[in-house]
KOLTORKE-777441 format. One record per residue (C-alpha): residue in one letter; x, y, z. Coordinates in steps of 0.001 Angstrom, whole numbers. Example, Ala and Ser with C-alpha at 12.3 -4.5 7.8 and 13.67 -1.06 7.14 Angstrom:
KOLTORKE-777441
code_px_py_pz
A_12300_-4500_7800
S_13670_-1060_7140
***
This chain:
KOLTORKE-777441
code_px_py_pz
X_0_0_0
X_2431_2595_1036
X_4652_1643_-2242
X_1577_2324_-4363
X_913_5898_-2367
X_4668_6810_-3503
X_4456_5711_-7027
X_811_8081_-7128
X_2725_10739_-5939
X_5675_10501_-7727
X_3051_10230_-11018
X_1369_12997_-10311
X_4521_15026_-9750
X_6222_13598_-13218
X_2817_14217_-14824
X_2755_18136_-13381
X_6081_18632_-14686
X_5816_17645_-17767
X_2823_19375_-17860
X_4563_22778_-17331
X_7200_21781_-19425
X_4852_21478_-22175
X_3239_25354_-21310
X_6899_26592_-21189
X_7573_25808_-24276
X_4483_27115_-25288
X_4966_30462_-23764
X_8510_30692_-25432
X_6926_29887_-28809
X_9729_27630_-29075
X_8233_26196_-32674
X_7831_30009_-33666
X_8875_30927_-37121
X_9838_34615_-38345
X_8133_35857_-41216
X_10389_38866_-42009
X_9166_42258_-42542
X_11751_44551_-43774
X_11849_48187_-43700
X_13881_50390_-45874
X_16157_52731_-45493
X_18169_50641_-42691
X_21514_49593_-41674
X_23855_48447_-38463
X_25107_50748_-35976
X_29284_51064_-36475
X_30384_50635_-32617
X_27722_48793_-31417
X_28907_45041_-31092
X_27767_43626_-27501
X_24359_44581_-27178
X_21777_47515_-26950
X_19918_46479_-24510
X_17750_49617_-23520
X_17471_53422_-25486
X_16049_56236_-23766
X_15525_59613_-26660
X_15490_62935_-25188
X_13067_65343_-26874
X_16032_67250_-28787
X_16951_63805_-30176
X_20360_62895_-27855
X_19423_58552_-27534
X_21042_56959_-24872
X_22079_53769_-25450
X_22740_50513_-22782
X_25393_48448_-23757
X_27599_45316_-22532
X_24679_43721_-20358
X_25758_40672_-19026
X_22537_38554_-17604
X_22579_34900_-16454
X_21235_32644_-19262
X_21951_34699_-22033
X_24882_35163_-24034
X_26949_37514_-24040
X_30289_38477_-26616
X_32171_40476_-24092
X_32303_38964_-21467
X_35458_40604_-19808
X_34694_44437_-20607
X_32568_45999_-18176
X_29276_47643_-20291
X_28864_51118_-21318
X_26353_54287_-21866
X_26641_55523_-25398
X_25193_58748_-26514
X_23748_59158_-30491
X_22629_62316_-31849
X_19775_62088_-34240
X_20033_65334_-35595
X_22957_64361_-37330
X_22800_63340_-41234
X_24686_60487_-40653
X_24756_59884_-36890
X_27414_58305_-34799
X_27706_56675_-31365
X_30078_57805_-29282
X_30447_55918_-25563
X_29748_58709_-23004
X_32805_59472_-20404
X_31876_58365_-16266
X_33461_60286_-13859
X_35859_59310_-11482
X_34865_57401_-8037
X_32138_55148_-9601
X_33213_51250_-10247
X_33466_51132_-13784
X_35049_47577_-13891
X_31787_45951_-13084
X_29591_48079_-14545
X_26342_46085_-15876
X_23819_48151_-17193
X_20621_47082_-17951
X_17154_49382_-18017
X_17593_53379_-18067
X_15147_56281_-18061
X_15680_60030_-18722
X_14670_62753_-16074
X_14927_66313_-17277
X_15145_68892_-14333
X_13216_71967_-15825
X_14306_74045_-12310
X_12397_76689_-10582
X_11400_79583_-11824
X_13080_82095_-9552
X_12298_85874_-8769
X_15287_88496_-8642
X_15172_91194_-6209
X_13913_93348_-9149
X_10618_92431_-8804
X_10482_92882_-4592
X_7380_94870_-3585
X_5312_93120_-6253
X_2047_91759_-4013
X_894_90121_-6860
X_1704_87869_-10360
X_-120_86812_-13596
X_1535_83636_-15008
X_154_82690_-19168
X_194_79299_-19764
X_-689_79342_-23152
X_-4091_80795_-22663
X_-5803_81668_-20392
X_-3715_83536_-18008
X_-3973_81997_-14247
X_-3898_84220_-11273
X_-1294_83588_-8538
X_-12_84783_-5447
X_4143_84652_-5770
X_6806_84273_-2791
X_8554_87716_-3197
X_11839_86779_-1947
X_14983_86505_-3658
X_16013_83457_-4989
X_12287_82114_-3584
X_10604_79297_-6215
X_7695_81236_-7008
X_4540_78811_-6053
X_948_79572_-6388
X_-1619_80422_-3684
X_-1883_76617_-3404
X_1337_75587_-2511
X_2141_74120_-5694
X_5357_75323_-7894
X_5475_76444_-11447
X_6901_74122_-13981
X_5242_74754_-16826
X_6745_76445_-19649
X_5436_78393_-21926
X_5273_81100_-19954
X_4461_84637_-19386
X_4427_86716_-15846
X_3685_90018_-15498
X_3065_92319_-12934
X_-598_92771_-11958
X_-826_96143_-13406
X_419_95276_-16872
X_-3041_92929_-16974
X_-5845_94466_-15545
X_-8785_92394_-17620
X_-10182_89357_-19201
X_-10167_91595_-22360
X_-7202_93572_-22462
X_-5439_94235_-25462
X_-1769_92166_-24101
X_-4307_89326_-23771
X_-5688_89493_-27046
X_-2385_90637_-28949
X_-763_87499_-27210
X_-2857_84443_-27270
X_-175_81530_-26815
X_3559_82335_-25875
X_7158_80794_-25941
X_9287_81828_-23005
X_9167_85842_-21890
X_9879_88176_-19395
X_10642_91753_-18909
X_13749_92695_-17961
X_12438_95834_-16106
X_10561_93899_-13338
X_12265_90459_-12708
X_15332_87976_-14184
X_13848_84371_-14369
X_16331_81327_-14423
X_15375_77893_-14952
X_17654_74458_-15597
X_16748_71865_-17200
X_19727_69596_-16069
X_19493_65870_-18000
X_19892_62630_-15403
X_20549_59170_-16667
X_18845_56462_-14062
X_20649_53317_-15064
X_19517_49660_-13753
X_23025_47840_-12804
X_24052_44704_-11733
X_27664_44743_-10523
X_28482_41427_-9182
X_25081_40468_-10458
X_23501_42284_-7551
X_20775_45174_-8507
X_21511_48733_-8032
X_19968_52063_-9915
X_22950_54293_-10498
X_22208_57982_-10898
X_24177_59979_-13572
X_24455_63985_-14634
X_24752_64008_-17851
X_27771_67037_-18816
X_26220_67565_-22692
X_29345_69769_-23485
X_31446_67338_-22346
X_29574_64427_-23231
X_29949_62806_-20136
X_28120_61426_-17240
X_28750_61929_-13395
X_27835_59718_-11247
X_25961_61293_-8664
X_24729_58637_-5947
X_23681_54764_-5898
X_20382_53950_-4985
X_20038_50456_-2949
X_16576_48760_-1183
X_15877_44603_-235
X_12890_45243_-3112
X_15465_46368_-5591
X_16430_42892_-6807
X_16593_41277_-9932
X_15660_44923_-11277
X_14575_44780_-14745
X_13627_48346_-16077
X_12843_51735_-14581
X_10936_55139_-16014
X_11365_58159_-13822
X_8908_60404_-13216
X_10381_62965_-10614
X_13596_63461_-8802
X_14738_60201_-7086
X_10807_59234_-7560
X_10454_55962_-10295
X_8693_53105_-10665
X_10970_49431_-11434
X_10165_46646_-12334
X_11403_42936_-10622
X_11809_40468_-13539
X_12287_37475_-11384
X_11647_36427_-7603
X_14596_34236_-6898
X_18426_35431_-8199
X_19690_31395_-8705
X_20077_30936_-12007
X_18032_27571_-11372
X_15598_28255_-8942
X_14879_31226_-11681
X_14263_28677_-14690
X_12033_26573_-12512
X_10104_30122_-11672
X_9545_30370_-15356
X_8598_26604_-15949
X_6090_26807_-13064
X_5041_30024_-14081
X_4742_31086_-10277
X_4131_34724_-10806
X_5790_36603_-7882
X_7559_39579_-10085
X_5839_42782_-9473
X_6195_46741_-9988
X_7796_48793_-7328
X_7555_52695_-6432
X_10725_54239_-4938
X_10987_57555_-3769
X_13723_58693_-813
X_10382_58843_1403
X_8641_55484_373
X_9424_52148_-1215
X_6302_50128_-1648
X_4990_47429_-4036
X_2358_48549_-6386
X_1229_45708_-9085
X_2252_42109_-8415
X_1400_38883_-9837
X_3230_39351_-13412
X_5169_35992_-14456
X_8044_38387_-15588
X_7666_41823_-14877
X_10072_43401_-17951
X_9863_46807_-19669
X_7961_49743_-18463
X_7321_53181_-19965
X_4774_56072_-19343
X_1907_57655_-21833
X_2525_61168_-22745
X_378_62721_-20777
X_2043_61039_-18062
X_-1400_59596_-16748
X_-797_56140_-17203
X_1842_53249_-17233
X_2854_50826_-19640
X_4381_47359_-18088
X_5650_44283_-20304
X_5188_40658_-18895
X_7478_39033_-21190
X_6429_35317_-20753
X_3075_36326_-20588
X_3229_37931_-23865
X_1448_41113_-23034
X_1662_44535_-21930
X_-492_45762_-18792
X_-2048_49199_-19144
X_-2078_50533_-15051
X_-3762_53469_-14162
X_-1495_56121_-12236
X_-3065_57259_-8825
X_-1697_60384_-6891
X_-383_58234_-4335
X_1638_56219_-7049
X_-900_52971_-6495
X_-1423_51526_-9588
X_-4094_50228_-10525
X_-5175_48015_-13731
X_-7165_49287_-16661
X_-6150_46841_-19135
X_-4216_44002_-20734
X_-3444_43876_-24284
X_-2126_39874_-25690
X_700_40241_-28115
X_1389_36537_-28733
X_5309_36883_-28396
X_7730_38090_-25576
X_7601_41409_-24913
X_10439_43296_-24056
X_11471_46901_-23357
X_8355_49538_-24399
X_9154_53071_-25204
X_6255_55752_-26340
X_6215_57208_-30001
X_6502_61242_-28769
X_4076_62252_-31967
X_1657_59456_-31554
X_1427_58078_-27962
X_1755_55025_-29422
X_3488_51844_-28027
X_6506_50427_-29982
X_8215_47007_-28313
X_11211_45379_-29043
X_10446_41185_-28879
X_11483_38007_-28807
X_9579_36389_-31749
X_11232_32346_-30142
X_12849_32825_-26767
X_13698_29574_-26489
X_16926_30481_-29130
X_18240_33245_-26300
X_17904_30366_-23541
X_19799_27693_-26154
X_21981_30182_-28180
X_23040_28125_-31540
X_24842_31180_-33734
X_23902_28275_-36961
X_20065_29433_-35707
X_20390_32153_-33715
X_17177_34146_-32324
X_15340_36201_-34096
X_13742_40208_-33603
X_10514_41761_-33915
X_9186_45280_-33347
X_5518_45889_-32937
X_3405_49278_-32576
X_452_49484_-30718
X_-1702_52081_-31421
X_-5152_53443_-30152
X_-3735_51969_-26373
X_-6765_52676_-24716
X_-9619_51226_-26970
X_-11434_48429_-27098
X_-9328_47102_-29684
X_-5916_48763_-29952
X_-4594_47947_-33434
X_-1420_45799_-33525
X_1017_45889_-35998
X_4508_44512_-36819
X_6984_47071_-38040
X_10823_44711_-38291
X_10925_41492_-38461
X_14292_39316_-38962
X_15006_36019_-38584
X_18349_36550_-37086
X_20625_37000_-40157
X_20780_41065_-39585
X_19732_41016_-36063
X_19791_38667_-32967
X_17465_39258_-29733
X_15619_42653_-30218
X_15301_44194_-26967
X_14076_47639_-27427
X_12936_49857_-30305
X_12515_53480_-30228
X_11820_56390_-32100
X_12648_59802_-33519
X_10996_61716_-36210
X_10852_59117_-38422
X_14046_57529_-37402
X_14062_54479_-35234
X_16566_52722_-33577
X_16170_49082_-32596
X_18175_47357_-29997
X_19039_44021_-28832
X_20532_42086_-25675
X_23663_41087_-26402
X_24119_41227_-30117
X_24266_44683_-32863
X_21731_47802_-32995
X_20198_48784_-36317
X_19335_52373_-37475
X_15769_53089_-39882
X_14323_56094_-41312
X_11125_55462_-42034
***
């Protein structure tokens, strides 16, 4: 009796896994073919040779580009040289990369970047002691013009009667007496405004200083490196290291405020086998994480891989791949920084990084069209890339389209694609970049 109770058990178990053996092959579209879709005007980066594995596109067209990622399971070219942050300008005719300069101080020898994310600091607008003795401000944001009580001191952030500071640019302020009405004629003459001020009542200074947030795993720990990025000297200074027991196995970051982002955890355990039996049991522990100096909190769980995340434009809502779930989750953004879902939208391959199209909204994502060929890398049939866009995000049906497609022979392991006024850049994890206009 007891010998048949062990061979039921052991049955069932054998029967389990080769049940979820089955579904993780499935879920890696391991029998996955690419049908290639080609775009013109294309070719490979010069200087990109071990990876691209993230690209973050400020909005005068600087791309910052993750290189050199070294991540358990995956292969990897360059193994011995510690990765790099490389900087392309896509105003250029024919642009270059050129790997950006870190200062001294930070551990460049096991530097392992992974995610990044851009954070422009646009300043405070600041009142000079010209415009003391003022009791009150208009402020034109386009139009109308808002109303707003300013602090008068020197070198004071001017806020509104609310507490709240001014960002927003563009902007006009006046003193009261320059606008008296609704229907004056400096209202009507200027409707909408690029940045102004008179000289005569007040000097207003504002910086708009670039960061670089960089996921790293030195020592294949997690860490999320913050940078200054010197544009004259194109270099980056490394500012602080951020560190917190729910910043492991950090995937990808977007940064919405200083110090203030949301991550994402890509796996629960760090073994390299414990994490393949996560994927084959599909457990589901990853999650999304808020950090800010004040708070660290979860705020979505229950992803099987938690991967890429972005924001919409309007900064309203976040975008989070689940890469062996082969979708993208569309979370509401509360003012607390919960997050809460709205939608999921089924993509039928892995999902990697996800930027935002800055004319469209829309969502482009670099995939993995057979993930099984990055787990068992054979360079005879290596694995292939695929881009998608998804546009019309928040309707009932968002429309789903596939912009590259390659088999491998041009590009291995697309990571990450992301655009520029018609010029896109696609990345990959450990193999070349390719540059499109389109």
């Amino acid at each position: 009796m007891g010998k048949l109770v062990v061979l039921t058990l052991l049955g069932a178990v054998l029967a389990l896994i080769g049940e979820r053996l089955v579904a993780f092959r499935q879920r890696m579209n391991a029998s996955r073919a690419v049908e290639p879709v080609d775009l013109p005007n294309c070719h490979l980066i010069e200087g990109l040779e071990n990876g691209s594995e993230d690209i973050d596109i400020l909005p005068n067209g600087l791309a910052f580009i993750s290189s050199g990622l070294k991540y358990p399971g995956m292969p990897n070219f360059a193994s011995d040289e510690p990765g790099q942050i490389f900087l392309m300008d896509l105003n250029e005719q024919n642009p270059r990369v050129q790997a950006l300069n870190i200062s001294d101080g930070f551990d460049k020898a096991s530097f392992n970047p992974h995610g990044i994310s851009t954070f422009i600091d646009k300043g405070t607008m600041r009142i000079s002691s010209a415009s003391q003795g003022l009791d009150s401000l208009y402020c034109m944001v386009g139009n109308p013009i808002k109303k707003g009580i300013g602090e008068m001191n020197t070198d004071q952030g001017l806020k509104w009667d609310d507490g709240t500071r001014l960002f927003q640019t563009p902007v006009l302020i006046l003193p009261r007496t320059s606008v008296k009405s609704e229907n004056s004629v400096l209202r009507k003459q200027i409707p909408t405004l690029s940045l102004v001020h008179s000289s005569s009542y007040f000097t207003m200074k504002t910086d708009h200083t670039v960061y670089l947030y960089v996921v790293n795993h030195p020592h294949m720990k997690s860490t999320v490196e913050k940078f200054k990025f010197e544009e004259q000297q194109r270099s980056l200074v490394h500012l602080k290291t951020i560190k917190h027991e729910l910043l492991t196995s950090v995937n990808d970051i977007v940064v919405l405020g200083p110090e203030q982002f949301y991550a994402t955890r890509d796996h629960y355990f760090t073994n390299f086998f414990l994490v393949l039996l996560e994927m084959i049991m599909d457990l589901r522990w990853t999650y999304v994480l808020f950090y800010s100096p004040k708070e660290v909190k979860v705020v979505a769980k229950g992803f099987s891989s938690a991967n890429g995340i972005t924001v919409s434009l309007d900064k309203k809502y976040i975008y989070v791949a689940d890469v062996l779930a082969q979708n993208v989750h569309v979370l509401n953004k509360r003012g607390n920084w919960d997050l809460t879902q709205v939608k999921v939208i089924q993509l039928g391959t892995l999902v990697d990084n996800l930027t935002v199209d800055p004319d469209t909204g829309d969502i482009l994502a670099g995939c993995h069209p057979n993930a099984m060929k990055l787990l068992i890398y054979n360079p005879e049939d290596p694995p292939g890339s695929e881009v998608l866009r998804i546009q019309d995000v928040l309707s009932e049906a968002p429309k789903i389209s596939t912009k590259y497609a390659n088999n491998g022979s041009v590009l291995q392991g697309s990571s990450v694609a992301s655009v520029y006024h018609g010029k896109l850049l696609i990345g990959t994890v450990f193999h070349k970049a390719l540059y499109c206009l389109f």
